[in-house]
DSSP file (Angstrom, degrees, kcal/mol; ACC not computed):
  #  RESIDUE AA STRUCTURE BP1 BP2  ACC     N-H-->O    O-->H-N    N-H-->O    O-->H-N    TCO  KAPPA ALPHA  PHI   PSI    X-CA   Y-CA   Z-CA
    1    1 A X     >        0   0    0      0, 0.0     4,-0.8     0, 0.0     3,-0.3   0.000 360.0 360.0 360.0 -50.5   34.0  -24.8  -33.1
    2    2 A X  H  >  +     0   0    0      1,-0.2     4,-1.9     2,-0.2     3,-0.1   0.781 360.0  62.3 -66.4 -27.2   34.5  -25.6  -29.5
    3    3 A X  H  4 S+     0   0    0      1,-0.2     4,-0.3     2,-0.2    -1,-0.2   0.868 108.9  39.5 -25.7 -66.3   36.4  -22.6  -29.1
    4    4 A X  H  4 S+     0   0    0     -3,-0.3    -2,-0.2     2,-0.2    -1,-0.2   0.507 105.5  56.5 -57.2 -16.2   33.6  -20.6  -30.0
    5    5 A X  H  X S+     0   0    0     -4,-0.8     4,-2.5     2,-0.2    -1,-0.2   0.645 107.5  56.7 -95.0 -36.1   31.1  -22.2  -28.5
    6    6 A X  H  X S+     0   0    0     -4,-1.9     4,-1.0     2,-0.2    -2,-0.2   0.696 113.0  43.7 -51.7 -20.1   33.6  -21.5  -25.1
    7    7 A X  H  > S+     0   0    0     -4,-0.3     4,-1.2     2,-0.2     5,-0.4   0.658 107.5  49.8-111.7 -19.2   33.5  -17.8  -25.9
    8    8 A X  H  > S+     0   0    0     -5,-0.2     4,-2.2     2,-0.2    -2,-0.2   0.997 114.2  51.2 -87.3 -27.9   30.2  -17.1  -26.6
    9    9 A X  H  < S+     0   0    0     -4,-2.5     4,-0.3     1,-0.3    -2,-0.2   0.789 111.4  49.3 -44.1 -46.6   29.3  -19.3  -22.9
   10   10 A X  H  X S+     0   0    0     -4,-1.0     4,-1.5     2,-0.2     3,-0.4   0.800 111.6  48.2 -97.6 -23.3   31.8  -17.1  -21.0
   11   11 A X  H  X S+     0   0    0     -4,-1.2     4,-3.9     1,-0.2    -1,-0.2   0.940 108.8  52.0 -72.4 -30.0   30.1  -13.8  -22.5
   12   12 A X  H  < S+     0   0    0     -4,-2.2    -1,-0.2    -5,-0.4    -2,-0.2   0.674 116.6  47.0 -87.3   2.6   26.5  -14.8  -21.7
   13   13 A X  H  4 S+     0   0    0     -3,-0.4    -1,-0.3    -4,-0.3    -2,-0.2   0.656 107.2  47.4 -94.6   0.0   27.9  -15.3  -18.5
   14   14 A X  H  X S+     0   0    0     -4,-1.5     4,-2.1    -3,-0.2     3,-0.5   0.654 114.1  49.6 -85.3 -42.0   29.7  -12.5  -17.9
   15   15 A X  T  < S+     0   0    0     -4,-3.9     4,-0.5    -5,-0.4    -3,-0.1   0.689 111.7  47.4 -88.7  10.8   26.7  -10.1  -19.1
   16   16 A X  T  4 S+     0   0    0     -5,-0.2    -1,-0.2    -4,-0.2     4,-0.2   0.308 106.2  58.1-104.7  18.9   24.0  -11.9  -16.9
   17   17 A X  T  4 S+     0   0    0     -3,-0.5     4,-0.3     2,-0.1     3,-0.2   0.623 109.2  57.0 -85.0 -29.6   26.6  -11.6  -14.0
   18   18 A X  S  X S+     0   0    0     -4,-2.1     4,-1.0     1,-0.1     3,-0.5   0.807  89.2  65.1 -48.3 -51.7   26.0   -8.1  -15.2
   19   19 A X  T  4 S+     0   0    0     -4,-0.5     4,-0.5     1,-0.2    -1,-0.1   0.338  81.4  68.6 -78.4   2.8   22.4   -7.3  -15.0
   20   20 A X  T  > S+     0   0    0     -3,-0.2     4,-2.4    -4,-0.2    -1,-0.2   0.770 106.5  52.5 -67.3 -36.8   21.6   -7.4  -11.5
   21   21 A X  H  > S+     0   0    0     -3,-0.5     4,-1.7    -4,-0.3    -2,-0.2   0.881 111.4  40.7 -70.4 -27.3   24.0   -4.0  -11.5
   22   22 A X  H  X S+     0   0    0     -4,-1.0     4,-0.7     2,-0.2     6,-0.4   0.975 111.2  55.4 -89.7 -35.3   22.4   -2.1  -14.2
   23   23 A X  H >4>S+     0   0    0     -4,-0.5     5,-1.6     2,-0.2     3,-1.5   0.995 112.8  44.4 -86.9 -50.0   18.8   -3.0  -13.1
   24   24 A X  H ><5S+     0   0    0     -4,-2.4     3,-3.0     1,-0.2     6,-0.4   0.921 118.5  45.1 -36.3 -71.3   19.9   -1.4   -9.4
   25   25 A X  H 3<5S+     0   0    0     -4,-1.7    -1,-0.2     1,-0.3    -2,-0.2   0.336 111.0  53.9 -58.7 -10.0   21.5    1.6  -11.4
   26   26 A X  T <<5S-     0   0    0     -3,-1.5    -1,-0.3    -4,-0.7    -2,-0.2   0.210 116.6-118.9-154.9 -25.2   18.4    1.6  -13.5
   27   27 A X  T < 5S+     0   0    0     -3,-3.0    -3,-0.2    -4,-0.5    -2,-0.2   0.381  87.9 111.5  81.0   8.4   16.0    1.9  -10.1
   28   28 A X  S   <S+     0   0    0     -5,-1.6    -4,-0.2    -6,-0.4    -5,-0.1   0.936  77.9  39.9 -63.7 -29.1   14.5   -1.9  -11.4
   29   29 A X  S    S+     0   0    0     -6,-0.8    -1,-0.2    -5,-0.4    -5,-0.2   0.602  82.1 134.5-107.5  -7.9   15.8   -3.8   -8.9
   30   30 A X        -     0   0    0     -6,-0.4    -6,-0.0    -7,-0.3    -7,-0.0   0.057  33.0-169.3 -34.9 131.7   15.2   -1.2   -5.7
   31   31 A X        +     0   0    0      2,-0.1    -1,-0.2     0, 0.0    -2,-0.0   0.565  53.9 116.3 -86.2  -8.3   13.6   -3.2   -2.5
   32   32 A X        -     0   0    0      1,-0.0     2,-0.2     3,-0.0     3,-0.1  -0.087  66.4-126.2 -62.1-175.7   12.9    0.6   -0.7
   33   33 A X        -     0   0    0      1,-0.2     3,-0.1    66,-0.0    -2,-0.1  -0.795  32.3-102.5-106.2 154.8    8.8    1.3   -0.1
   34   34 A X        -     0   0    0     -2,-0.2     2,-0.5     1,-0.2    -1,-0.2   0.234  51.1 -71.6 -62.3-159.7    7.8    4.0   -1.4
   35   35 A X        -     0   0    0     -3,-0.1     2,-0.4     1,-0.0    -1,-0.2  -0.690  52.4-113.9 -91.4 129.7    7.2    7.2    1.0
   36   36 A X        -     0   0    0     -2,-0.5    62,-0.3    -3,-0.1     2,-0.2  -0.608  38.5-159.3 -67.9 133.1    4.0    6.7    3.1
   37   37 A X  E     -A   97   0A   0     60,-2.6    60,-1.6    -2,-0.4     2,-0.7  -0.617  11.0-136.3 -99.0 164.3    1.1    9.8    1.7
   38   38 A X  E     -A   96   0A   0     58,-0.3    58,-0.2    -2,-0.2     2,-0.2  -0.995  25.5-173.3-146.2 138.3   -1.5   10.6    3.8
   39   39 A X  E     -A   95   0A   0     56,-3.4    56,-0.6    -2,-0.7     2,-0.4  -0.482  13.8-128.5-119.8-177.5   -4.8   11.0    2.3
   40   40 A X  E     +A   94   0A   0     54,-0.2    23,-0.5    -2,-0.2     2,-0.3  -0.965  28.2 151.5-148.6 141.9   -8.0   12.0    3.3
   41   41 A X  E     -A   93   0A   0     52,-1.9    52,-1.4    -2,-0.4     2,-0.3  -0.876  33.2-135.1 167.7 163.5  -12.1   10.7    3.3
   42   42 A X  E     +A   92   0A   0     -2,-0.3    18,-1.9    19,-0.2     2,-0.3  -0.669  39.1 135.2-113.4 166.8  -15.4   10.2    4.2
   43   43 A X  E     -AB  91  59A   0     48,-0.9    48,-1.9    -2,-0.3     2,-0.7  -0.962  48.9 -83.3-178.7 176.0  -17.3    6.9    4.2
   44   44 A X  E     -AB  90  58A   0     14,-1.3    14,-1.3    -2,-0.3    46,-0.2  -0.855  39.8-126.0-128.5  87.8  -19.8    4.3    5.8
   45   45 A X  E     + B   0  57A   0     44,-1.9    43,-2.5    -2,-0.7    12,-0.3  -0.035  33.6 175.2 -30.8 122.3  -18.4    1.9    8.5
   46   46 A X  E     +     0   0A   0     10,-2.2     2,-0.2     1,-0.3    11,-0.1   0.451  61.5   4.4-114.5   2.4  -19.4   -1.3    7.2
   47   47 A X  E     - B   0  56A   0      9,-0.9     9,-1.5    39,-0.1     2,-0.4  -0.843  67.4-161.8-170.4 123.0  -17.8   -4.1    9.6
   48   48 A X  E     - B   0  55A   0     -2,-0.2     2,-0.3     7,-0.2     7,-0.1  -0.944  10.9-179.3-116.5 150.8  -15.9   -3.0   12.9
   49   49 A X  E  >> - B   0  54A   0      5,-2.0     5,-3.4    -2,-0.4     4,-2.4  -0.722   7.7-179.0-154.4 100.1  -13.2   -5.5   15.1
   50   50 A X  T  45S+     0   0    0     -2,-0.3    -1,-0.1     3,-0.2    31,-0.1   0.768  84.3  49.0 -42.0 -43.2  -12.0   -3.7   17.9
   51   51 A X  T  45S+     0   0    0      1,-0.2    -1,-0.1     2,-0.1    -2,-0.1   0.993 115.1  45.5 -50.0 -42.7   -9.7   -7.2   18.8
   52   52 A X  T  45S-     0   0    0      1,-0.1    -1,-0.2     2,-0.1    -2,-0.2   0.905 109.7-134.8 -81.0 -48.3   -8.5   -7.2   15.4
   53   53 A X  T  <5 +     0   0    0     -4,-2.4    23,-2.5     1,-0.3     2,-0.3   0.685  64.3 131.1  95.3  36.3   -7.8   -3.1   15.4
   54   54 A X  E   < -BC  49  75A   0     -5,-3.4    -5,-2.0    21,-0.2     2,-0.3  -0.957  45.9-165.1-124.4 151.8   -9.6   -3.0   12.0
   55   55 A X  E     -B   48   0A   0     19,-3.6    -7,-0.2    -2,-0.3    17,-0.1  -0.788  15.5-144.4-144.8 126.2  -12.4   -1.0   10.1
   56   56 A X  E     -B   47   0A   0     -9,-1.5   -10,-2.2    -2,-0.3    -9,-0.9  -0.457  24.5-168.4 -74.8 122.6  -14.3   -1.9    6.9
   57   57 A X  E     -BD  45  72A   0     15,-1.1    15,-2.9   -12,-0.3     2,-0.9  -0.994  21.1-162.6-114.2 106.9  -14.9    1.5    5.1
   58   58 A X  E     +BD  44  71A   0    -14,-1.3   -14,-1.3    -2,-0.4     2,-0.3  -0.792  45.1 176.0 -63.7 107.9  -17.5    1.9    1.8
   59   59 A X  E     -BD  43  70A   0     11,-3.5    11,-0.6    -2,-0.9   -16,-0.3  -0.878  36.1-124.5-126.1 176.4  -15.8    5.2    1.0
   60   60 A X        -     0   0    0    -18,-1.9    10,-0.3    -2,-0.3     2,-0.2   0.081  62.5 -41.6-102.2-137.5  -16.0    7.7   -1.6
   61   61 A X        -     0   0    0      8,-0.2     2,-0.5     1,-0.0    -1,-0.2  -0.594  44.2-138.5 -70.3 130.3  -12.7    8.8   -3.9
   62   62 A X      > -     0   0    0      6,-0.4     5,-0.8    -2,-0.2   -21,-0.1  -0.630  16.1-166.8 -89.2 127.6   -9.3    9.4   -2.2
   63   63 A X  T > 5S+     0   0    0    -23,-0.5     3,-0.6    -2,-0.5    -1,-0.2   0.982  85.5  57.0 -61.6 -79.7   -8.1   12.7   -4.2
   64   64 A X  T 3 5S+     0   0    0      1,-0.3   -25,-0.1     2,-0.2    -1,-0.1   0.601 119.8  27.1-131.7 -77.5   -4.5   12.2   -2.8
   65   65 A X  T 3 5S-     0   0    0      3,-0.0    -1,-0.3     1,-0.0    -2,-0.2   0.279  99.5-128.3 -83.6 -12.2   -4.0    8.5   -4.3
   66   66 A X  T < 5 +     0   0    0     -3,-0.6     2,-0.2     1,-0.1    -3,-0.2   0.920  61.5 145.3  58.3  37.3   -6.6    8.8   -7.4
   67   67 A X      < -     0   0    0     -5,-0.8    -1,-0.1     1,-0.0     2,-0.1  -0.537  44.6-122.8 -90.6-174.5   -8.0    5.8   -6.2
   68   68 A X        -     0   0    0     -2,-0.2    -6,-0.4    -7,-0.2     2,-0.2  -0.443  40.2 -71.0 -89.7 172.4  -12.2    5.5   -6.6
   69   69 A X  S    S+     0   0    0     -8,-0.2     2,-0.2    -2,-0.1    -9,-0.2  -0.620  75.9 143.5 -79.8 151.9  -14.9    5.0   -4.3
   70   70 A X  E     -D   59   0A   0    -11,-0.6   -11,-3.5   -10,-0.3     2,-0.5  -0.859  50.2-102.8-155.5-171.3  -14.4    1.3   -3.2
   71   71 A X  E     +D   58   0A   0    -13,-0.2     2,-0.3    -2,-0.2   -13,-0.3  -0.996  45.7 158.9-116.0 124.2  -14.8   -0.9    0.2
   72   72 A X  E     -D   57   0A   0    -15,-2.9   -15,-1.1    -2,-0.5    -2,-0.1  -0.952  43.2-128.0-145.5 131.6  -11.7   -1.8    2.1
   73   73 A X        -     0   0    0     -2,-0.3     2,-0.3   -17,-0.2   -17,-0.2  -0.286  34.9-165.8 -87.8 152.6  -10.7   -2.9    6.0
   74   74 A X        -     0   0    0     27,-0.1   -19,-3.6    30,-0.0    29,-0.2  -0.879  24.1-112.2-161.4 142.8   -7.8   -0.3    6.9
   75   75 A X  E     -Ce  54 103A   0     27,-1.2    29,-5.8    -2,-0.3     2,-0.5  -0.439  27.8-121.6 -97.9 140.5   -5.7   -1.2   10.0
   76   76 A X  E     - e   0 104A   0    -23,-2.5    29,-0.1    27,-0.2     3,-0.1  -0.746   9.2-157.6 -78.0 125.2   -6.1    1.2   13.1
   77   77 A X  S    S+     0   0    0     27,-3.0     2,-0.4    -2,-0.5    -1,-0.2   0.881  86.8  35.8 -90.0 -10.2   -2.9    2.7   14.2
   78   78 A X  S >  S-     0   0    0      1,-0.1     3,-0.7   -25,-0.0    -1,-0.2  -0.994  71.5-142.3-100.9 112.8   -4.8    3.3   18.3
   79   79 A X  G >> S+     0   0    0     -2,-0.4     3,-1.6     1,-0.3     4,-0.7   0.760  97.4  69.7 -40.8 -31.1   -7.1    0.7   19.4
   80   80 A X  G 34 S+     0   0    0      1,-0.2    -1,-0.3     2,-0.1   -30,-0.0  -0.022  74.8  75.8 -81.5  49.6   -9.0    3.9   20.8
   81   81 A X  G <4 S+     0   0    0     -3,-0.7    26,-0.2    -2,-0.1    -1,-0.2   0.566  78.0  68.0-116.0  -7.9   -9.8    4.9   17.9
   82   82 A X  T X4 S+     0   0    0     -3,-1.6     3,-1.7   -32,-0.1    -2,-0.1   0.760  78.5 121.5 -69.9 -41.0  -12.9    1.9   17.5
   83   83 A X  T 3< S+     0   0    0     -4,-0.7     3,-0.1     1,-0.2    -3,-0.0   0.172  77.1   0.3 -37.7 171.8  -14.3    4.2   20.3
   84   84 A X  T 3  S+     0   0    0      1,-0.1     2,-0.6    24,-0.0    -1,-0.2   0.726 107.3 127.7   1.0  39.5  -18.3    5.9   19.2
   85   85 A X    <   +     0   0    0     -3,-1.7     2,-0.3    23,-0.1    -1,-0.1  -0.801  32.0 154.3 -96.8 111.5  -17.9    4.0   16.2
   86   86 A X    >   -     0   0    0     -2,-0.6     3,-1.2     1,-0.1   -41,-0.1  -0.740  44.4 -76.9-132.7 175.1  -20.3    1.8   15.1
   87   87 A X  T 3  S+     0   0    0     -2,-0.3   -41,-0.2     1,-0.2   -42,-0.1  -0.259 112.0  23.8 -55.6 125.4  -21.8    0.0   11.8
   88   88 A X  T 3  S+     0   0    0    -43,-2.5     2,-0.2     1,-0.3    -1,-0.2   0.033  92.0 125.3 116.4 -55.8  -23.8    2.0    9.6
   89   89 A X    <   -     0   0    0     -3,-1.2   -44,-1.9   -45,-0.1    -1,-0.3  -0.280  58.5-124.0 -68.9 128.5  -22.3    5.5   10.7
   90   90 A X  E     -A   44   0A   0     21,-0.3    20,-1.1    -2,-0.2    21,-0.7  -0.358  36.5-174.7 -67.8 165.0  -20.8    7.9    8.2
   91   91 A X  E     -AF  43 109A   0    -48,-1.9   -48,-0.9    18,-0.4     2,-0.4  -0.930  31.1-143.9-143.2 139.5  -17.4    9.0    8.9
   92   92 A X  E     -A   42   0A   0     16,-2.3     2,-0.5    -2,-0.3   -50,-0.2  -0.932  35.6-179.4-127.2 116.8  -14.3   11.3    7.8
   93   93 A X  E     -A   41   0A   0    -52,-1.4   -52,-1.9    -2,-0.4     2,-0.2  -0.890  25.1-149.1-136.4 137.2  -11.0    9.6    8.2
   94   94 A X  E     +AG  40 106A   0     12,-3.8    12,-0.7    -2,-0.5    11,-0.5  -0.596  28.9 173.7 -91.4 157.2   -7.4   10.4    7.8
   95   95 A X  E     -AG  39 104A   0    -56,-0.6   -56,-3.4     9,-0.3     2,-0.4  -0.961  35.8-119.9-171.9 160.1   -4.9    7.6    6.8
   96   96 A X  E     -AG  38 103A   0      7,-1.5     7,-1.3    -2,-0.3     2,-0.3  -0.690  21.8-165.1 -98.4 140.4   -1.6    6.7    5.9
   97   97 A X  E     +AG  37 102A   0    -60,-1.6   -60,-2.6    -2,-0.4     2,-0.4  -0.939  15.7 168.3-151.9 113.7   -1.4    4.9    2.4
   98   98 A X  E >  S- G   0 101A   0      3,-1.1     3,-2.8    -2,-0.3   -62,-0.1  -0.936  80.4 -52.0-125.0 117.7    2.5    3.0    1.9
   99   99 A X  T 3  S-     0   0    0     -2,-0.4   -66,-0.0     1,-0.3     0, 0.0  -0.230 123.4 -16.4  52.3-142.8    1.4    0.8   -1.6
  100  100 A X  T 3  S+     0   0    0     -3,-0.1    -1,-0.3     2,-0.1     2,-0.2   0.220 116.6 108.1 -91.9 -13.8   -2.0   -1.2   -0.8
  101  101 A X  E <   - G   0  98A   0     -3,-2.8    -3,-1.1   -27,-0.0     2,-0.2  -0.571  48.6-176.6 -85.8 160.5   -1.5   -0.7    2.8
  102  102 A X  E     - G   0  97A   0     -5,-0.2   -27,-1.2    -2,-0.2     2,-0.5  -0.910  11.1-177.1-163.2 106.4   -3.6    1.6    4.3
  103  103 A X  E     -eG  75  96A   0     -7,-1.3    -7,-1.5    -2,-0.2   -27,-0.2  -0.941  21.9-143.2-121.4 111.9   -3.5    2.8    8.3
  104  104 A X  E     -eG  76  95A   0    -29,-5.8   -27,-3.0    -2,-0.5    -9,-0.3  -0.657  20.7-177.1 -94.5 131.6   -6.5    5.3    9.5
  105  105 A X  E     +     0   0A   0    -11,-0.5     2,-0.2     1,-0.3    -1,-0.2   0.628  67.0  17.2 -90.3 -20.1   -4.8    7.7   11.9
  106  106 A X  E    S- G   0  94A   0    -12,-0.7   -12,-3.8     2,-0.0    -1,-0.3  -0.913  70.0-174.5-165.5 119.4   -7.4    9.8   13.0
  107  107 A X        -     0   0    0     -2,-0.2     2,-0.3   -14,-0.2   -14,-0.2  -0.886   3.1-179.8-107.5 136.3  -11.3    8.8   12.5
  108  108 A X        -     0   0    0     -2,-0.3   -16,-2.3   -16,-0.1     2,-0.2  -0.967  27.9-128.0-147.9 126.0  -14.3   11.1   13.4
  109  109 A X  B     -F   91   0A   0     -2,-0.3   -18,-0.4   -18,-0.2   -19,-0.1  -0.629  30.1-172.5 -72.2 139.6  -18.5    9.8   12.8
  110  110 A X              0   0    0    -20,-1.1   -19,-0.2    -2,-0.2    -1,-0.1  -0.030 360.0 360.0-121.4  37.2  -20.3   12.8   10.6
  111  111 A X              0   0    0    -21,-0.7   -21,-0.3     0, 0.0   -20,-0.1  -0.122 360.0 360.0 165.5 360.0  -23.8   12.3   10.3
């Protein structure tokens, strides 16, 4: 009995000394980020901070990403980029999308 109980111990610890390799080989265990997308959309400044280099967008649906219209703060990648932006004004804005992060490259007011 203690024999056996010795071999089945050393297999269940030889196959979870296993499964960190097959879940790499397997893409489970990848750390990369995915590939940054660049999207495109229009929206309604709803909070600006120039310190912060952020701007709160109601926008409508990102095509790109399939996301819906939603409200979200998206990081500036130029601090000139706050410039003849203000609360209130619609907008058409480019951005960089890696996962839930979200970096507007290039901002313009339209109406």
């Amino acid at each position: 009995m203690t024999k056996l109980l010795s071999i089945l111990f050393a297999t269940a610890v030889g196959l979870t000394a296993m499964l960190p390799a097959h879940a790499t080989d397997m893409g489970m265990a990848s750390t990369a980020k995915p590939a940054a997308q660049m999207a495109h959309a229009e929206g309604v400044i709803k909070a600006l901070d120039a310190k912060a280099g952020t701007v709160t967008l109601a926008h409508g649906p990102v095509q790109e990403l399939k996301w819906p219209a939603m409200t979200m703060t998206f990081k500036l990648t130029k601090p000139e980029l706050v410039k003849g932006l203000a609360i209130g004004k619609k907008v058409q804005f480019e951005f960089q999308s890696q996962g839930m992060a979200a970096v507007i490259t290039a901002i313009k007011v339209i109406g």
